[in-house]
N, C-alpha and C positions, 0 to 999 in steps of 0.2 A: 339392289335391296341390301347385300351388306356392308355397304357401305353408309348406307341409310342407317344401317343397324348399328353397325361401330359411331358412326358419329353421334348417334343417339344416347348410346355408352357413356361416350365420354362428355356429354353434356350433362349428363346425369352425372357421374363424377363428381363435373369442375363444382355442380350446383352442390352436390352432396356432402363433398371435400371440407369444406368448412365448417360446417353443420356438425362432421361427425367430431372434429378436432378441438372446436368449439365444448361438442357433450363431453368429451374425453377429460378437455382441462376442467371443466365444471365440474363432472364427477371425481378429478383427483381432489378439486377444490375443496369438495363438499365433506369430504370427510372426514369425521371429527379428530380432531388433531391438538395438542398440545405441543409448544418448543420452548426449552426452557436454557436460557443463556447459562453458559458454565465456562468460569473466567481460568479455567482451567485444561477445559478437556471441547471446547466447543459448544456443538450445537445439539443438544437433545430433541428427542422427537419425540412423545408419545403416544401409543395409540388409546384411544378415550374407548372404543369397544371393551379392550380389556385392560386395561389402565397396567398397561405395563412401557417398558422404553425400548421400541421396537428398532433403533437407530442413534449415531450419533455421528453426524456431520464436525470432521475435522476441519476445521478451516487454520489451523497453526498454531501457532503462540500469540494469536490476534489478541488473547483476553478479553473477548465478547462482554459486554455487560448490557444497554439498552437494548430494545427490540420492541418493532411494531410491523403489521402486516400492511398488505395492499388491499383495498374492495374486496377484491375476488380471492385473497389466500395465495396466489399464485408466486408471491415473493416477500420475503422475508429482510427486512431491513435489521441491522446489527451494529451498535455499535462496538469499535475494538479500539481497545485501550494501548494497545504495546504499539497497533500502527498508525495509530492517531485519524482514521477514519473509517468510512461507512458502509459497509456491505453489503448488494443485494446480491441474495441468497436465490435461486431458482426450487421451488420448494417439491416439484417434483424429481429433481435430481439431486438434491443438496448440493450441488455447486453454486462457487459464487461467479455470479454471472458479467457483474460490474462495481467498479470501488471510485470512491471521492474521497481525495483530502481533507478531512475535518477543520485538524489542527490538535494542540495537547489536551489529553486526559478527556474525550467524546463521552457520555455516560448516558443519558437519556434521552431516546427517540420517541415523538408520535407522528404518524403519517396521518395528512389532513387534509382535503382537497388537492390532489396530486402531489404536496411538497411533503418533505421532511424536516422534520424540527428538531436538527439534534442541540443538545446542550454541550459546551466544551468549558473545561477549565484551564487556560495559559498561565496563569499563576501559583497553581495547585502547590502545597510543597509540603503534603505530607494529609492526613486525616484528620475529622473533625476531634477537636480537645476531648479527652471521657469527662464522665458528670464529676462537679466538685473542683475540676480544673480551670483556672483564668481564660477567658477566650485571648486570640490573640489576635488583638486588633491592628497593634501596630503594622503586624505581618499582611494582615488583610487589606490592612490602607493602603501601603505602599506598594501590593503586588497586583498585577493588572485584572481588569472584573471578568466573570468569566463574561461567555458569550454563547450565541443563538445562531446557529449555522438555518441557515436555509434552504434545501434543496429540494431544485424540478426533478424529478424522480422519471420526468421523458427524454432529459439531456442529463439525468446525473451529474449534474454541477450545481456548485451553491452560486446563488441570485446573489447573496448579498448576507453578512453578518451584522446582529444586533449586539450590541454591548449589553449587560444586564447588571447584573449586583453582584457580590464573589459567592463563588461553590452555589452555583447554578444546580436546583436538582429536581423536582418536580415541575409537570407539565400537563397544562388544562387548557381547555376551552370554552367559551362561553356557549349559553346553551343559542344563539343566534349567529354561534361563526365566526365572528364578527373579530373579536378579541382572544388574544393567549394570555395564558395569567403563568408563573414562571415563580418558585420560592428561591429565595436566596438565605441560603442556609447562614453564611459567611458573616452577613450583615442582618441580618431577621427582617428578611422585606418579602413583597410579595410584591412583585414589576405587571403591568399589566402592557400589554403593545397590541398595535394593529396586527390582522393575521395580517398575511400576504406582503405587507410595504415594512412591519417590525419597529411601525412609527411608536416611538413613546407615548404611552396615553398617562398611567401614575403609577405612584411606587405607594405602596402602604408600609407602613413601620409595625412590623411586634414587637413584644416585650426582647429586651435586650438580653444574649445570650440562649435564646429559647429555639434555635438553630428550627428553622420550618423545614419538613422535606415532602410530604405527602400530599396535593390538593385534588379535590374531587368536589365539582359541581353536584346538588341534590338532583334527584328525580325531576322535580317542579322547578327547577332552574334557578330558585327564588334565593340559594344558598350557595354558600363555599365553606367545605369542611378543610382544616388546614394545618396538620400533626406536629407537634413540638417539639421533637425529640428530645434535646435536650430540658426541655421544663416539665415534661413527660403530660402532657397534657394535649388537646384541641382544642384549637377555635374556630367558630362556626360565624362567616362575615357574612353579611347581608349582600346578593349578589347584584344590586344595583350602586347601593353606598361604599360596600366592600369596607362599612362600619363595623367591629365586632357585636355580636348579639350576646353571644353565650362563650364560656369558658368550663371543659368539660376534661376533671382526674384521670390519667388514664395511668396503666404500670410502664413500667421506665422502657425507654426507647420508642417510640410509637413512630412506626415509618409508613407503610402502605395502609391506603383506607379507601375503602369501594363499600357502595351500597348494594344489597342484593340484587338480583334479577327482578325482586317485586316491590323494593324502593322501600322496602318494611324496616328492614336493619341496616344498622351501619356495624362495619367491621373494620378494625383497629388490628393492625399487628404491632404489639408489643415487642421488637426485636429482643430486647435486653433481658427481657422478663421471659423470654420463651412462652411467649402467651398472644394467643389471639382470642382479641375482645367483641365483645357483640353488645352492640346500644341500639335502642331504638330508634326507628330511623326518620323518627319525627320530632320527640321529644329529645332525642339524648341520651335516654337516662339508660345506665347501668344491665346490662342483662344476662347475659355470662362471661364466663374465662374460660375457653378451651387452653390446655397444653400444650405445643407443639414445639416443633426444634429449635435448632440454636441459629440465629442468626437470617429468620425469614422475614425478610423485607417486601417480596412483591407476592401475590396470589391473584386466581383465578378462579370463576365458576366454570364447571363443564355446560360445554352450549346447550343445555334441555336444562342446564339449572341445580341435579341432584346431586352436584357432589363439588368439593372445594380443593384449589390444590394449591400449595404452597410452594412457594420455593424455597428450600432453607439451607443456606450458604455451608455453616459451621457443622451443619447434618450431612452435606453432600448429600442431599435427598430432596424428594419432591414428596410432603407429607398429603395421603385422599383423606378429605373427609368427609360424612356427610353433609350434603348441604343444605340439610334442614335440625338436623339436630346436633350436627359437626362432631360427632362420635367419630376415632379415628377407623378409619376403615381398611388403609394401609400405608407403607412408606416404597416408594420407587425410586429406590440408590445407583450407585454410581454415576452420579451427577456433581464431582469436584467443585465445590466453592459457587454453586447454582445462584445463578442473578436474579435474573427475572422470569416470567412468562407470562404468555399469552395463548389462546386457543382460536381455530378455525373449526366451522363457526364463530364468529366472535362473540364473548358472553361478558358478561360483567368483570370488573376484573379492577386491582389495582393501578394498571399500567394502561389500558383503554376502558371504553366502558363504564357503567355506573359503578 
């Protein structure tokens, strides 16, 4: 009988074992969570309960800047600047778990049916011209395009690199999968490739000098919103022609743009202008200026949607605001030279997401 009885234990166990380790990572999963790259100090953590920064994962003098998660939250993809590749992050213990080779100056991750999509630049030699300044093309000619790393994220090795157009910097997806759409600031293009194979499919041309950094598919798929930074404006291209429809004013520097959680507004970060804008997210047209700091290129909704958060580089801060009326609500500092972020849950955001 006890032995009936121990074996009975441990079947119940081996059944249970998984089960319970299973609930455990789900529930670290599940909780609301912000990580906001800091190309200075790491990895921020914040907790979305009470929107403070509960942690900050050292990982070196990596100078972290991209960042996207997995399905399930459980790791954190990073790109790092100073070591020229890719970190996965174990997001319950903030250690990095495993690294790939990129190559020079890594800067924008999305993770996408198992791979990752970082962008790198081997020609980089220095930052985009300020406004008023000559572009330089020569330089851009002659020095190599960036490129599209591709990585299985179950062997952490890249399949295979895409060549693209110079100063590689935003990164989309079509709303079928199917295709990546890629800005090339360098050259004012907009590269579109197969996902998965990185086969060329076409390059679209902008206005020259008008450096693109920001693209975000609409709700209805039917669109591409696509920031201008230098011409300080958007264009919004027809998402089968990938023809321009519309050209829409925005204040100087306009880099991250995500539509809300309800597909109502679009939202424009004015870096330059210390201004985040809100247009309607059908029409376009014009609908506030929030204030906020100096130098915030990417944002995020918290995942229920109320509240908005910035990442603003030149503030070392991560600015809350609300997310229906964008009144500021507060600032959560000691975030050095703050890149990007994103949230678990995933919510709308400049960097995934609508």
């Amino acid at each position: 009988m006890q032995v009936r009885f121990k074996a009975a234990r441990i079947a119940c166990a081996s059944v249970f074992a998984p089960s319970l380790a299973l609930a455990a990572s789900l529930a670290h999963a599940a909780a609301p969570t912000a990580y906001v790259t800091t190309e200075n100090a790491g990895v921020g953590v914040i907790d979305l309960d009470n929107l403070s920064l509960s942690k900050t994962w050292d990982v070196g003098k990596d100078g972290p800047r991209g960042l996207s998660l997995n399905k399930d939250g459980t790791r954190l993809y990073v790109a790092n600047k100073a070591t020229s590749d890719l970190s996965e992050i174990d997001t319950s213990t903030g250690k990095v778990a495993r690294r790939v080779k990129i190559g020079k100056n890594p800067e924008f991750v999305r993770v996408f049916g198992g791979y990752a999509y970082v962008t790198y630049e081997p020609g980089e030699s220095g930052g985009p011209p300020k406004p008023g300044q000559p572009e330089k093309d020569d330089d851009d000619a002659n020095s190599p395009p960036a490129e599209i790393a591709i990585v299985d994220l179950k062997t952490m090795k890249v399949t295979h690199s895409v060549k693209s157009g110079h100063e590689t910097e935003g990164v989309e997806f079509s709303p079928d999968g199917k295709l990546i759409l890629v800005t090339n600031e360098g050259d004012d293009t907009v590269s579109v490739y197969r996902v998965g194979t990185g086969k060329p499919v076409r390059t679209v041309k902008l206005d020259k000098g008008s450096r693109p950094r920001g693209i975000k598919a609409s709700p209805d798929g039917k669109q591409y919103v696509v920031t201008l930074e230098n011409a300080n404006k958007f264009v919004v291209l027809d998402g089968a022609s990938l023809k321009t429809l519309k050209t829409v004013d925005t204040k100087t520097g306009p880099y991250g743009v995500s539509f809300d959680p309800s597909g109502k507004r679009l939202l424009i970060a004015a870096s330059r202008d210390k201004t985040l804008q809100v247009f309607d997210g059908s029409t376009y047209a014009h609908m506030q200026d929030v204030p906020v700091g100096q130098r915030c290129w990417h944002f995020s909704f918290t995942p229920d949607g109320s509240k908005l958060l910035l990442a603003c580089g030149r503030s070392n801060a991560v600015y809350v605001l609300d997310g229906s009326d964008y009144k500021e609500i507060k600032q959560i500092g000691e975030l050095p030279l703050a890149w990007g972020i994103v949230t678990y849950p995933p919510s709308a955001g400049s960097i995934v997401g609508r």
